[in-house]
C-alpha positions as YAML, in Angstrom:
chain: A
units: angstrom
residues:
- id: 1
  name: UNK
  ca: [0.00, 0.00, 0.00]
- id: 2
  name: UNK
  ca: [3.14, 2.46, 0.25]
- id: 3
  name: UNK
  ca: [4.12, 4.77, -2.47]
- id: 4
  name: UNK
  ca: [6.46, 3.07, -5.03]
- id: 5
  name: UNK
  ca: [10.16, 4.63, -5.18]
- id: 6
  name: UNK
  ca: [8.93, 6.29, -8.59]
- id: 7
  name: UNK
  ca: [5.84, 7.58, -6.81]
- id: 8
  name: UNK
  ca: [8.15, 9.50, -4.59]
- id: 9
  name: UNK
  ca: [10.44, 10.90, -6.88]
- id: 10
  name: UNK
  ca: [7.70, 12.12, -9.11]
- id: 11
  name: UNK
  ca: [5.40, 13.04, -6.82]
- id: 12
  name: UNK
  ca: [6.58, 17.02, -6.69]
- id: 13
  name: UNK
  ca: [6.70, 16.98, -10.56]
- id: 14
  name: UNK
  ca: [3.33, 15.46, -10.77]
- id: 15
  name: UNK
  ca: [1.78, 18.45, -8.83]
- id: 16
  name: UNK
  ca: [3.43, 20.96, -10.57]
- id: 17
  name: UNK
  ca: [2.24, 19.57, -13.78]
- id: 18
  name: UNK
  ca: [-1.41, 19.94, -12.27]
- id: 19
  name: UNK
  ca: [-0.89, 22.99, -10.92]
- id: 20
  name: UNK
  ca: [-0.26, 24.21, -14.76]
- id: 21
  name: UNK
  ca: [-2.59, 22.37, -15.79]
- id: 22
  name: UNK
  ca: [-5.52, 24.19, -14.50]
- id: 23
  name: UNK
  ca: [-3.70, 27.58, -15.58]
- id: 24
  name: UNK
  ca: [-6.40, 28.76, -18.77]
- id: 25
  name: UNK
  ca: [-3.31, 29.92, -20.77]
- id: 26
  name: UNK
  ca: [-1.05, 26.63, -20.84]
- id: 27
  name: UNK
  ca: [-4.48, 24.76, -21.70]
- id: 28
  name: UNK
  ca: [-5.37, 26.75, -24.36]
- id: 29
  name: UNK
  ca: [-2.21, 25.75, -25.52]
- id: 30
  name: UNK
  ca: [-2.23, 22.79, -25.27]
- id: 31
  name: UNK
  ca: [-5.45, 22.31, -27.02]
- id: 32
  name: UNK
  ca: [-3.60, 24.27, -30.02]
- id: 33
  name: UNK
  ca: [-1.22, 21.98, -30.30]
- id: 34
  name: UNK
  ca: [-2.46, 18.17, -29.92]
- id: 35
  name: UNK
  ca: [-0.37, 15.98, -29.19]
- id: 36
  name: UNK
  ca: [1.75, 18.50, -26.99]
- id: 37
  name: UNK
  ca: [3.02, 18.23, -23.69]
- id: 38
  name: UNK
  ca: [4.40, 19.63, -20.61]
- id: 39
  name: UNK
  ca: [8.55, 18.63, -20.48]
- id: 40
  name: UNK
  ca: [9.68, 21.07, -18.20]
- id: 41
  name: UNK
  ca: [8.13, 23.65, -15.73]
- id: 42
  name: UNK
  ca: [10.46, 26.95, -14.68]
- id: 43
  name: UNK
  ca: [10.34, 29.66, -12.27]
- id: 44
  name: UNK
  ca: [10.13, 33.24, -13.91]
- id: 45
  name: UNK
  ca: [12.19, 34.42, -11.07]
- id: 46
  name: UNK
  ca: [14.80, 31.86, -12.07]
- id: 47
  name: UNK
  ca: [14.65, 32.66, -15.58]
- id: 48
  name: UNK
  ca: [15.52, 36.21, -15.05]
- id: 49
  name: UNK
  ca: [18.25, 35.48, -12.79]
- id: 50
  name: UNK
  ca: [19.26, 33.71, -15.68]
- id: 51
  name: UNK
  ca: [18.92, 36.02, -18.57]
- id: 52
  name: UNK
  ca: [20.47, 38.55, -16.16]
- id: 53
  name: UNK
  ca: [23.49, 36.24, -15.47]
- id: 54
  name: UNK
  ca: [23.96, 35.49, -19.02]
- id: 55
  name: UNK
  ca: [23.37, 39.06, -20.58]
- id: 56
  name: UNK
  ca: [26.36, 40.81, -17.75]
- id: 57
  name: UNK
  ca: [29.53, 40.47, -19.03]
- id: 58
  name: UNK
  ca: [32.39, 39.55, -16.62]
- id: 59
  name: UNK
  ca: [35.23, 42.16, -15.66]
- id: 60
  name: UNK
  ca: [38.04, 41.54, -14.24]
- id: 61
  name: UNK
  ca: [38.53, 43.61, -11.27]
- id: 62
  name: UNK
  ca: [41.65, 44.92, -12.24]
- id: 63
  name: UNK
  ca: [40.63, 46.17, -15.03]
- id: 64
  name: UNK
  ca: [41.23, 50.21, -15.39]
- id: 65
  name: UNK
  ca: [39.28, 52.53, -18.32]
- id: 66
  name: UNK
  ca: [42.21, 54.60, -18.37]
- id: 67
  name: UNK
  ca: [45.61, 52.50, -18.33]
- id: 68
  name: UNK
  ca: [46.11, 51.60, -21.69]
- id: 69
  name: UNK
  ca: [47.50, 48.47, -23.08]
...
């Protein structure tokens, strides 16, 4: 009667998937595109953290605007 090890390790996924699920937007989508599915669910905080991470260049700390060379 327990939860199978699968159970377990799915279980979070498995609610986030219904949790989208009953968003109107991703199943309007969804009923776009049969045959579609949900892969992978993200934060939008996490994405922009992201993007942000990505878009910043890196500078070295040394580096000086007006020492040439």
């Amino acid at each position: 009667g327990a939860a199978t090890i699968a159970e377990e390790r799915d279980r979070d996924t498995l609610a986030t998937q219904a949790e989208a699920m009953e968003d109107p937007l991703v199943r309007a989508v969804l009923a776009t595109f049969p045959g579609s599915r949900i892969t992978a669910i993200r934060n939008p905080e996490d994405l922009v953290a992201e993007a942000a991470a990505q878009a910043l260049p890196e500078v070295d700390e040394e580096w000086d605007p007006f020492e040439e060379g």
